[in-house]
C-alpha positions as CSV (number, residue, x, y, z in Angstrom):
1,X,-27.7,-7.1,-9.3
2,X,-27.4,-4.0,-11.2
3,X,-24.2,-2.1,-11.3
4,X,-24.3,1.5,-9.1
5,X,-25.0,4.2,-11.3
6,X,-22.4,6.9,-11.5
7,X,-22.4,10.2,-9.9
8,X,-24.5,12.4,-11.8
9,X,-23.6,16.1,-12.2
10,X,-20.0,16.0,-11.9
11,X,-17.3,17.0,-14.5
12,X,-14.0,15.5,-14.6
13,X,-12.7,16.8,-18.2
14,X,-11.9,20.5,-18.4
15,X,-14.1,22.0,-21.3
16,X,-12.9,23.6,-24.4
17,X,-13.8,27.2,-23.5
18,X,-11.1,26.9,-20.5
19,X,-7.6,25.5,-22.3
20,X,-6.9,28.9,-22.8
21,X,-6.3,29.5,-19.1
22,X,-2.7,30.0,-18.9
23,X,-0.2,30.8,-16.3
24,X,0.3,30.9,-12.3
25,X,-0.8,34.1,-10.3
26,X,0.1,35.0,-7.2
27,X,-1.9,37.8,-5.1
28,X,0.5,40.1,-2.8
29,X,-1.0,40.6,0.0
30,X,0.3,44.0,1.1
31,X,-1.3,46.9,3.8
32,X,0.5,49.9,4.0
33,X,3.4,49.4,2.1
34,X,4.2,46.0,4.3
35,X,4.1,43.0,1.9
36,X,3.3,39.7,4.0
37,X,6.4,37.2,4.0
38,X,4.4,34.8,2.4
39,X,3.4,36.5,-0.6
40,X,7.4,36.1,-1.6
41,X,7.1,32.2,-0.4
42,X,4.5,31.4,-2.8
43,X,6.2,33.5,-5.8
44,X,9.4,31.3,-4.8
45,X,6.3,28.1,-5.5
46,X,5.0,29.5,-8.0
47,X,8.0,29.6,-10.0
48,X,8.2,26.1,-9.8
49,X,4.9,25.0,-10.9
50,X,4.8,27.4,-13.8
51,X,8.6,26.0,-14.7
52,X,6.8,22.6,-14.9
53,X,4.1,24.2,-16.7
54,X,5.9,26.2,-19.1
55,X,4.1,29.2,-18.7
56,X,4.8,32.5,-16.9
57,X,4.2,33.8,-13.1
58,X,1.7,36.8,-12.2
59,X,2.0,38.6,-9.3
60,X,-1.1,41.4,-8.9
61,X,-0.5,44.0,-7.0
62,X,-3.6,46.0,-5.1
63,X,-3.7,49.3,-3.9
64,X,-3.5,53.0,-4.3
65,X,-1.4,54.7,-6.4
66,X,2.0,54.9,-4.4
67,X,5.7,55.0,-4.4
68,X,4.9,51.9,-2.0
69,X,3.1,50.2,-4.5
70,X,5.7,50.8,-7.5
71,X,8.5,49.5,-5.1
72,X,6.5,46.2,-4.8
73,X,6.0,45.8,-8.4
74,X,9.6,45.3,-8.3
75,X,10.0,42.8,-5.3
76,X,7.7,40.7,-7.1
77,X,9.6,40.4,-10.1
78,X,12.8,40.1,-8.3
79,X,11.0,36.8,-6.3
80,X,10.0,35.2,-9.5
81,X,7.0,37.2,-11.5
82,X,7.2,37.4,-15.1
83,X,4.2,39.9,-15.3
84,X,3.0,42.2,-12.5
85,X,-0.7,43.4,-12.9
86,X,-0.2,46.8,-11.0
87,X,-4.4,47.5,-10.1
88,X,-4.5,51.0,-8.6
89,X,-7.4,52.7,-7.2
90,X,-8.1,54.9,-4.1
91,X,-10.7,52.2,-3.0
92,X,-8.2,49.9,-2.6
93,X,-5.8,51.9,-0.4
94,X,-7.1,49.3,2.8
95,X,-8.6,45.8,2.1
96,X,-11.9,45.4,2.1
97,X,-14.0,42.5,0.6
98,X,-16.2,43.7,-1.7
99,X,-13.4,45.6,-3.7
100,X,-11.0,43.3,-3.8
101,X,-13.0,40.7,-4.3
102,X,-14.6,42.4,-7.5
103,X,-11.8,43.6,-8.9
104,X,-9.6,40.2,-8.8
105,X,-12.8,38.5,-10.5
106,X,-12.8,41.3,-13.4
107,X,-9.0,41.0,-13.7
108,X,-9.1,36.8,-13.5
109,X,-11.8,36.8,-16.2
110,X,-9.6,39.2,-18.7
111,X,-6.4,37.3,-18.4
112,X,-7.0,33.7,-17.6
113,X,-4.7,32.3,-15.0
114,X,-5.3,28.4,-14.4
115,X,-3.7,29.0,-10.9
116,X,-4.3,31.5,-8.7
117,X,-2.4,31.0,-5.1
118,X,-2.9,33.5,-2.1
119,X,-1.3,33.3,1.2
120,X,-4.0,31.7,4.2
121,X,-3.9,34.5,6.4
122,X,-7.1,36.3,7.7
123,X,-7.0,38.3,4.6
124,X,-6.4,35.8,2.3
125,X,-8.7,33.3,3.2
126,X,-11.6,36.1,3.4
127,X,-10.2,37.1,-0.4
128,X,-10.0,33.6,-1.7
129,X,-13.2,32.3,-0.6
130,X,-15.2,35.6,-2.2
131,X,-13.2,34.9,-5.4
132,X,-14.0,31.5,-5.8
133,X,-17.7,31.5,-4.3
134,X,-17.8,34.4,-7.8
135,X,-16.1,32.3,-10.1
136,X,-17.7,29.3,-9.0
137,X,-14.0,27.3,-9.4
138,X,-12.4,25.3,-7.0
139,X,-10.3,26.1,-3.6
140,X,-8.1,23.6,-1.6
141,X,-7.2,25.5,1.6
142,X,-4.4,25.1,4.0
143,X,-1.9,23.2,1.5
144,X,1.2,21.4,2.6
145,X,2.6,20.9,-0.7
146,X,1.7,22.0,-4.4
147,X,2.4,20.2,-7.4
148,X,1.7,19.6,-11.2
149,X,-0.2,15.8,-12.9
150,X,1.9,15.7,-15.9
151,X,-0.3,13.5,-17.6
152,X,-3.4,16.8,-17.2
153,X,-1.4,20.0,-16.6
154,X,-3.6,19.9,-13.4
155,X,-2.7,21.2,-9.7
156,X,-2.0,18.9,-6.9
157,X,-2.6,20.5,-3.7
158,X,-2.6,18.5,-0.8
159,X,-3.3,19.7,2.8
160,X,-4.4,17.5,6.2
161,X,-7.9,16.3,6.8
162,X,-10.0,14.5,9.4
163,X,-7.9,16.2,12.0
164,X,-4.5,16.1,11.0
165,X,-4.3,12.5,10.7
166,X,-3.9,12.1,6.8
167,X,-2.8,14.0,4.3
168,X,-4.9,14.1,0.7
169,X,-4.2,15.9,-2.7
170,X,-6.9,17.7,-4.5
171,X,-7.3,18.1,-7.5
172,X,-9.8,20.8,-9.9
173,X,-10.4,18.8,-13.1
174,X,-13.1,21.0,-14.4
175,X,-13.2,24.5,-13.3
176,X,-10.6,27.2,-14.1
177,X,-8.7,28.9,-12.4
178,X,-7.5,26.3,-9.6
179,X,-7.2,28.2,-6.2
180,X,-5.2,27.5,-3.1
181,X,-4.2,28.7,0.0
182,X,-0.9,28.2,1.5
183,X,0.1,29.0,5.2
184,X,3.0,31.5,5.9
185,X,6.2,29.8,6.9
186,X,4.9,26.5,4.8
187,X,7.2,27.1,1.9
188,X,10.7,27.9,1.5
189,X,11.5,31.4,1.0
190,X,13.4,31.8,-2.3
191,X,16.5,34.2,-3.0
192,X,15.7,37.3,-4.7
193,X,17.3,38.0,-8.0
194,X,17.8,42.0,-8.3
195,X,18.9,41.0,-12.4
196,X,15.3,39.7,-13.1
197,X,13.2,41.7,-15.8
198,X,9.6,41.5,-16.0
199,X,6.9,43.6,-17.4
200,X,4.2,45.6,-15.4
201,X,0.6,46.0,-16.8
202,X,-1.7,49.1,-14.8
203,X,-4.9,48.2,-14.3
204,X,-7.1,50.5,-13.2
205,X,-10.4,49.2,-12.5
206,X,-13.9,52.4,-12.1
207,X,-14.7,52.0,-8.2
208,X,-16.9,54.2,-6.7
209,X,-17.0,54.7,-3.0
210,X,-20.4,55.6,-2.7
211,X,-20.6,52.3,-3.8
212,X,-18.9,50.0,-1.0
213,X,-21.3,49.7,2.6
214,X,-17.7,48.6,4.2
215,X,-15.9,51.6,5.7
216,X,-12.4,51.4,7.3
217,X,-12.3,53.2,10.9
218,X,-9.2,52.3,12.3
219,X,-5.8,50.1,10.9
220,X,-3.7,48.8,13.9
221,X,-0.8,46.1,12.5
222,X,-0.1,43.0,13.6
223,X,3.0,44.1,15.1
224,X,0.9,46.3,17.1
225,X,-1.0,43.7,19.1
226,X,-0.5,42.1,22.4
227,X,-0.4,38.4,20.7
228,X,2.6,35.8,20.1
229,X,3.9,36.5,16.3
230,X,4.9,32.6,16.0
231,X,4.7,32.8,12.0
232,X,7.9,35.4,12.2
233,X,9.8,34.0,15.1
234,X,13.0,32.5,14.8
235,X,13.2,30.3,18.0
236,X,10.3,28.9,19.5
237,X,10.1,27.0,22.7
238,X,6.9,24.9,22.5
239,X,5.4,23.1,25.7
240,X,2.5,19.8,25.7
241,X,1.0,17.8,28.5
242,X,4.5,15.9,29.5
243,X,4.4,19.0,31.4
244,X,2.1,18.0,33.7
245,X,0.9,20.8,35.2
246,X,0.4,24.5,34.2
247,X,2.4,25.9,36.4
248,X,5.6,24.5,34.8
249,X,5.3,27.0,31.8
250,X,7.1,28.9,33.8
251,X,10.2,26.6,33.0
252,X,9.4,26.8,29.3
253,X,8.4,31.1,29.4
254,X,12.4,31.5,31.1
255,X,13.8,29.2,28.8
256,X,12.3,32.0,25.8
257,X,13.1,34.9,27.1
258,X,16.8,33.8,27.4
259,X,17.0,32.9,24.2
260,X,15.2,35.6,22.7
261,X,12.2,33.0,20.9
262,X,8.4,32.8,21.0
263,X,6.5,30.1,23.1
264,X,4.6,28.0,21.2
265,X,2.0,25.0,22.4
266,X,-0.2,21.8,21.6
267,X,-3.9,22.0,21.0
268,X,-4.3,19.8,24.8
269,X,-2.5,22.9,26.2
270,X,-5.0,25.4,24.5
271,X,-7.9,23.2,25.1
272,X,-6.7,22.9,28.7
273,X,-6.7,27.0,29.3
274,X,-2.6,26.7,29.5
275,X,-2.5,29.0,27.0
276,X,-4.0,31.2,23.8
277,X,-4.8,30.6,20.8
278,X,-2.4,32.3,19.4
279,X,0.6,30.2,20.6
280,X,-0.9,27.2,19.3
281,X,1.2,25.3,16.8
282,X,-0.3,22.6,14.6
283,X,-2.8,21.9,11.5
284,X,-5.6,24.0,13.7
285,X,-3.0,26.5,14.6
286,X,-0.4,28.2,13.8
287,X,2.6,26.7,10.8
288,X,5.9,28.0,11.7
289,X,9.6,27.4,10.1
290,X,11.9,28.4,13.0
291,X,15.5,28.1,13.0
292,X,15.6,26.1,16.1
293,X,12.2,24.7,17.6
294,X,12.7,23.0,21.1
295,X,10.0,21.2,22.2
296,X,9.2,20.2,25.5
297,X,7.0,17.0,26.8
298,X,5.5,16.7,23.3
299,X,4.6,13.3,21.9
300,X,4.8,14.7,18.4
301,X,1.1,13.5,16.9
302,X,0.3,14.7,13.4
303,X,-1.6,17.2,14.3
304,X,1.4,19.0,16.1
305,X,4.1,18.1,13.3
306,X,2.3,19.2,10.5
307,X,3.1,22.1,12.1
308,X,6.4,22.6,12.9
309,X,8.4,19.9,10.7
310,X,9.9,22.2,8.5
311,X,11.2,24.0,11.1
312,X,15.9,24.1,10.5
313,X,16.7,22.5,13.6
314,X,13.9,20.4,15.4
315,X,15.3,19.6,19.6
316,X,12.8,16.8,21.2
317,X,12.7,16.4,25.4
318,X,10.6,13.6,26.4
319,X,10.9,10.8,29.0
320,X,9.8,8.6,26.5
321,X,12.5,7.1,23.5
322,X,10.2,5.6,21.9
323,X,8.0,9.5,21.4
324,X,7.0,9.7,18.0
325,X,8.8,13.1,17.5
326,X,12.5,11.3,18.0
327,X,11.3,9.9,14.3
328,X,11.7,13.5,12.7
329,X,13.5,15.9,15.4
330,X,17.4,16.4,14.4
331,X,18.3,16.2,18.1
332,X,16.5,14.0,21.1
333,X,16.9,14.2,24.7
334,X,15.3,11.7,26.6
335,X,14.9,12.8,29.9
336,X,12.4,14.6,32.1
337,X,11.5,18.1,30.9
338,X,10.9,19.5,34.4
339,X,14.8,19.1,34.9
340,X,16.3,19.8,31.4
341,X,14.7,22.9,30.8
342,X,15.9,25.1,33.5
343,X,19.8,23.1,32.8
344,X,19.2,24.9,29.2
345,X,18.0,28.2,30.3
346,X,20.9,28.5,32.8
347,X,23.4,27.2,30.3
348,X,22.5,29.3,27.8
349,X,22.2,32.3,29.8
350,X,25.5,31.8,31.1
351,X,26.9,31.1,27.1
352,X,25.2,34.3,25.7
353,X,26.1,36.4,28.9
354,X,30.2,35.6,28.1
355,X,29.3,36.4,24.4
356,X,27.8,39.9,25.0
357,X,30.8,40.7,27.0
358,X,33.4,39.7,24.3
359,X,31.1,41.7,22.0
């Protein structure tokens, strides 16, 4: 029997032409001044990788000319940028696809990062995906963790597939510059150094109005809309099926509002109608990095922890000890759900009343 022929088509060396890619880029998401949170999480990353590289961090920097604009310049190098390509134009005062998109391909195919990292929110999975469907280079979506091969100066990105269930790296052997997204709250937020230097190139690139179909009517912000901000929240109460019925989200909705926190659920609970989208908290939700995360009748599946895991302080309440989520939660009770919640919600209430009268 013959021995099966080998993929045809496929590159796994990177060619000559692209060794001269150097360095790590970040792009800052920013609208209106507001820089999203995990723009500074993945300069913190970035950092790291181009430490292992020995290269420098990019941050670029879209937008119109503005005091706004000049003061996140200097965030940027303050969160770990070397370089800061400042690209200015009036097009670019609001995101829209077709700008940004051909801008970032001009700027990419002047300088020559090998990685370019962007933050998966809405707009940075719409940007990444029109940058590398131009360049024709690889994107891994969604990553868990980022890392450098030492043996080929490569990217590791690894994210969850087939549901949640496992967990593979990915790597772009042959295509330069290696994209990724990263969920907010994912990675660590790093200190800011006000003593960093770095240097700021202005870019400005010859848009032309007339020549962009997409028109922006109306900006409302996030912090604007009726949905749960679970991304920014410091305390989340999360609820799954060991509630048994939807009426007991009651328990877990008091339990939040004494404490000030978001409520988070499962993907059963969404599927269910318990609750929207927006509260969901897992690999097809939401990733969030709470200081405390209480969760309530939930078994702790993959799909759930990848989730939540690096949250500070994980608290677990299920009537089963042997619940996967006792394996990674700081603190366990075992008990029913239906009865510990409201004992928390009135203990608490009673704790944080006597504080705010010594206060």
């Amino acid at each position: 029997m013959s021995e099966p022929s080998k993929p045809q088509g496929r590159k796994f060396q990177l060619p000559e032409h692209l060794k001269i890619y150097k360095n790590v880029w970040v792009i800052v998401e920013q609208e209106r001044g507001i820089v999203h949170s995990v723009s500074l999480e993945l300069l913190g990353e970035a950092r790291k990788l181009a430490d292992k590289l020995g290269v420098e961090v990019g941050a670029v920097v879209l937008g119109a000319e503005s005091p706004d604009l000049n003061r996140i310049c200097g965030d940027a190098i303050g969160y770990g940028a070397d370089i800061v390509y400042k690209v200015t134009d009036p097009a670019l005062a609001d995101y829209r696809t077709d700008p940004y998109c051909r801008v970032m391909t001009d700027v990419v195919n002047t300088h020559k990062p090998e990685i370019v990292l962007l933050g998966a929110t809405t707009l940075g999975r719409d940007l990444a995906g029109a940058i590398a469907t131009t360049l024709a280079t690889g994107l891994t979506a969604d990553c868990t963790e980022l890392d450098i091969y030492a043996d080929n100066r490569s990217l590791a990105a690894t994210r969850p597939t087939f549901g949640g269930t496992l967990l593979c790296t990915i790597q772009t052997l042959a295509y330069r510059p290696q994209m990724a997204t990263v969920r907010p709250r994912v990675m660590a937020m790093p200190e800011r150094d006000d003593a960093r230097t770095g240097r700021v190139i202005e870019i400005q690139p010859d848009l032309r109005e007339e020549d962009i179909v997409t028109k922006v009517l109306n900006f409302i912000a996030d912090r604007e809309q009726n949905e749960a901000q679970l991304a920014f929240a410091d305390i989340i109460v999360s609820a799954g099926k060991g509630l048994g019925k939807v009426e007991n989200m009651k328990l877990v909705f008091d339990l939040a509002k004494v404490l000030g926190a978001e409520v988070g659920v499962t993907r059963p609970l969404v599927q269910a109608g318990w609750a929207t989208n927006d509260r969901q908290v897992g690999q097809t939700g939401k990733t969030v990095r709470p200081k405390l995360y209480i969760a309530a009748g939930i078994s702790g599946a993959i799909q759930h922890r990848v989730g939540m895991e690096k949250s500070d302080l994980i608290l677990a309440i299920n009537t089963d000890p042997n619940a996967t989520i006792f394996d990674f939660a700081h603190l366990g009770l075992v008990g029913d759900a239906l009865k510990i919640l409201p004992a928390l919600t009135d203990a608490f209430g009673r704790r944080l009343s006597v504080n705010r009268m010594a206060g």
